[in-house]
C-alpha positions in Angstrom: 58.8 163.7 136.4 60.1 162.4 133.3 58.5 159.2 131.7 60.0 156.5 129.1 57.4 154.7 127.2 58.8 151.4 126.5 56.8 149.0 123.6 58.1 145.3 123.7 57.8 141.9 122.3 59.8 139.5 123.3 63.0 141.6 123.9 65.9 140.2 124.9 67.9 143.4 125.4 65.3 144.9 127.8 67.0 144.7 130.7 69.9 146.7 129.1 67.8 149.5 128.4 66.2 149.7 131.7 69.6 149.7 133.5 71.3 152.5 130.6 68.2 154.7 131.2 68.7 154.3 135.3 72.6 155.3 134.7 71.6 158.4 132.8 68.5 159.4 134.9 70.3 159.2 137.7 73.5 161.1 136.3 70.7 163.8 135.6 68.9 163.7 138.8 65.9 163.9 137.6 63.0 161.9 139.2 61.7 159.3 136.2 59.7 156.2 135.5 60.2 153.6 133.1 56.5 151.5 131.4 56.8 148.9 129.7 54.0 148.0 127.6 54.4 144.4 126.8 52.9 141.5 124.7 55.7 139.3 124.8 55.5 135.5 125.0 58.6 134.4 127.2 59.7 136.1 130.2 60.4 139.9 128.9 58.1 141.6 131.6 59.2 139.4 134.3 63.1 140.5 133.7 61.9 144.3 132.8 60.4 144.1 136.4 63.5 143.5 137.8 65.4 145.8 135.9 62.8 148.4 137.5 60.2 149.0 135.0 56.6 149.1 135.9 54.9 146.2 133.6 51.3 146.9 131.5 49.9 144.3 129.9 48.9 145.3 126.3 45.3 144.9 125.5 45.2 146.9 122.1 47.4 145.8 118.8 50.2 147.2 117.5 53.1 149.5 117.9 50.0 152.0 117.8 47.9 150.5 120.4 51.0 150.2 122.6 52.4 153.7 122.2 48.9 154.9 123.1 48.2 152.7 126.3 51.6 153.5 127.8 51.0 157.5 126.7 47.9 157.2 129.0 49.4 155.5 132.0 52.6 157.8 132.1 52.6 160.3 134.8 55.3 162.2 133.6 55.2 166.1 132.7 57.6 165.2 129.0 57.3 161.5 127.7 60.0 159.7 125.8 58.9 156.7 123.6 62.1 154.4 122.7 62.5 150.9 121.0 63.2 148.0 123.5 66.2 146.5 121.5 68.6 149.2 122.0 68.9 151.1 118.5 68.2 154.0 120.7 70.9 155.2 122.5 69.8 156.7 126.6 72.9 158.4 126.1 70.4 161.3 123.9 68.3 161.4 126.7 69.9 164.7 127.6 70.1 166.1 124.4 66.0 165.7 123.7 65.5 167.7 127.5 67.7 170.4 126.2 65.4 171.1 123.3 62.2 170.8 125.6 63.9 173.4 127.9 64.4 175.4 124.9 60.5 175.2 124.2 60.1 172.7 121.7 56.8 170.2 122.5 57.9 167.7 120.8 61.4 166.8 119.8 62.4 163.9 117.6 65.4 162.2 117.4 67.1 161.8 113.6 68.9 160.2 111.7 69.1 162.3 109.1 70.6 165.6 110.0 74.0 166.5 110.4 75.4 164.6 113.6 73.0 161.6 113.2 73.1 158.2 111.3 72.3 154.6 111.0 74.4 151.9 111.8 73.7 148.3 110.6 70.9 149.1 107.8 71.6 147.1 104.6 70.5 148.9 101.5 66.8 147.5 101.3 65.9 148.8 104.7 68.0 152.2 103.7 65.7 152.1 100.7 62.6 151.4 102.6 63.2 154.2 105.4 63.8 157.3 102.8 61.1 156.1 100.8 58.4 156.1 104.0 59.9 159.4 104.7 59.5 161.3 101.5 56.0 159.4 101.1 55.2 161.4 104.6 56.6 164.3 103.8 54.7 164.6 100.3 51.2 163.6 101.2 50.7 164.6 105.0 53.1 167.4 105.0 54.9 166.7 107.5 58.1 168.4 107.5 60.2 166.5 109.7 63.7 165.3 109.0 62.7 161.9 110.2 58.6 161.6 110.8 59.1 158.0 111.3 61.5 157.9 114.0 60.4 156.3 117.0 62.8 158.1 119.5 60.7 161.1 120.4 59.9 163.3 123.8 56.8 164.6 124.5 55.4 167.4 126.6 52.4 166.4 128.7 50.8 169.4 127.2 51.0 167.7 123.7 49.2 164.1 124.7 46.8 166.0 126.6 45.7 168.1 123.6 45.2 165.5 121.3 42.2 163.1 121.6 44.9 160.0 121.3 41.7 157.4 121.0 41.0 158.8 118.0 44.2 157.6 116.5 43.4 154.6 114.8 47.1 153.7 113.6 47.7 150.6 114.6 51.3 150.1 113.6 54.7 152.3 112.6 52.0 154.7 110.9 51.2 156.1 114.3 54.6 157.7 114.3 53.5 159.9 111.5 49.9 160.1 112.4 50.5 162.0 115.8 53.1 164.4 114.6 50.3 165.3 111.7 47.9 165.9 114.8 50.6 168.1 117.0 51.4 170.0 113.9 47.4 171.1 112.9 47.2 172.1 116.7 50.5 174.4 116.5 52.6 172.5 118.7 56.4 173.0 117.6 58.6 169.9 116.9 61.9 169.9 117.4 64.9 167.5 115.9 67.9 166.5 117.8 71.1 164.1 116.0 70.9 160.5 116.8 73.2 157.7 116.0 70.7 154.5 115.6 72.1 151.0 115.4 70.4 148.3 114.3 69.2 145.2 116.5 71.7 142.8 117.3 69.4 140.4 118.8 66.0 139.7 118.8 63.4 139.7 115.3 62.3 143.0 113.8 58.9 144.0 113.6 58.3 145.8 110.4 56.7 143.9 108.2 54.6 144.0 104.7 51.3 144.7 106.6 53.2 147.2 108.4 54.5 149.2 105.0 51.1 148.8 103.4 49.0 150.4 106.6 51.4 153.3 106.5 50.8 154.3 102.6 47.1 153.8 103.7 47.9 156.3 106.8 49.7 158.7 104.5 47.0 158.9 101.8 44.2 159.5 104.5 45.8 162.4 105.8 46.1 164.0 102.6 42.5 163.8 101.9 42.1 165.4 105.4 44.8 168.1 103.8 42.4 168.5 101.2 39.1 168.8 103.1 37.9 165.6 102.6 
């Protein structure tokens, strides 16, 4: 079974998703099931329930906290986290099983390699993105083409091997903080193009709290390079 971890917040496009991810799922053949973990305000869960999502309830904060929760309820042997508001296209979905198949644990979809891009960035969030990147790159040493990419699959065999309570990322840092974890246990990661277009509806959720806890991430995982 396949699984697609689903984060939301009052998501307007949800139902979108859900329905693109049936198309291709079902294209594929492949038996699949979609979680949404929710802590939305309006009716998000109610329409991601019809679109044929099963509905969690977030108890934890964060994109972290989220991430986490639906990575322990999924049932799936590889787990796909995606954003709700359709930057992330479910026509990659094959693609990221391709690489799996080819052995990767963990394969991460880029914008930054040949074949991927962003549509819809102005130059501030452009700025922001590379500058998170090279930040993660340098002090955890992560080398990943794009560590804070949120379109990722996941073997079972990778959330099982890492204690994912101990995780304490709360936000967009986590993305970087359980690749750090994979990589220290020897689990390959694997990259596959991605075209990533920016929301057309609904509010972003990066923030200045969100920019600040990642520089805290980064710099406590170099210490933990270094032995501290």
């Amino acid at each position: 079974m396949i699984s697609f971890v689903i984060p939301t917040w009052n998501e307007p496009m949800i139902q979108t998703l859900i329905r693109d991810i049936y198309a291709v799922m079902d294209g594929l053949g492949r038996d699949f099931e979609v979680i949404v973990v929710d802590c939305s305000d309006d009716d998000t869960p109610l329409r991601a329930e019809e679109a044929g999502a099963r509905v969690h309830r977030q108890s934890s904060r964060g994109l972290g906290g989220a991430l986490k929760e639906g990575m322990e309820l999924a049932r799936g042997d590889v787990v796909f986290t995606m954003d709700a508001d359709l930057s992330h296209d479910p026509a990659h979905i094959p693609a990221f099983l391709a690489e799996i198949d080819r052995g990767f644990d963990i394969v991460v979809g880029s914008r930054r390699i040949k074949g991927g891009r962003v549509i819809g960035w102005g130059l501030r969030r452009k700025a922001t993105s590379w500058t998170a990147n090279l930040i993660g790159r340098l002090l955890a040493g992560v080398g990943v083409s794009d560590l804070t990419s949120g379109y990722r699959a996941y073997r079972r065999e990778v959330l099982n091997g890492i204690d994912l309570d101990a995780l304490d990322s709360k936000g967009y840092a986590f993305q970087l903080e359980i690749l750090f974890e994979a990589l220290r246990r020897g689990f390959r990661v694997g990259v596959v193009p991605i075209v990533f277009r920016d929301r057309v509806r609904g509010a972003s959720k990066l923030g200045f709290r969100e920019i600040i806890e990642f520089l805290r991430v980064s710099l406590r995982l170099f210490l933990r390079r270094l032995g501290f």
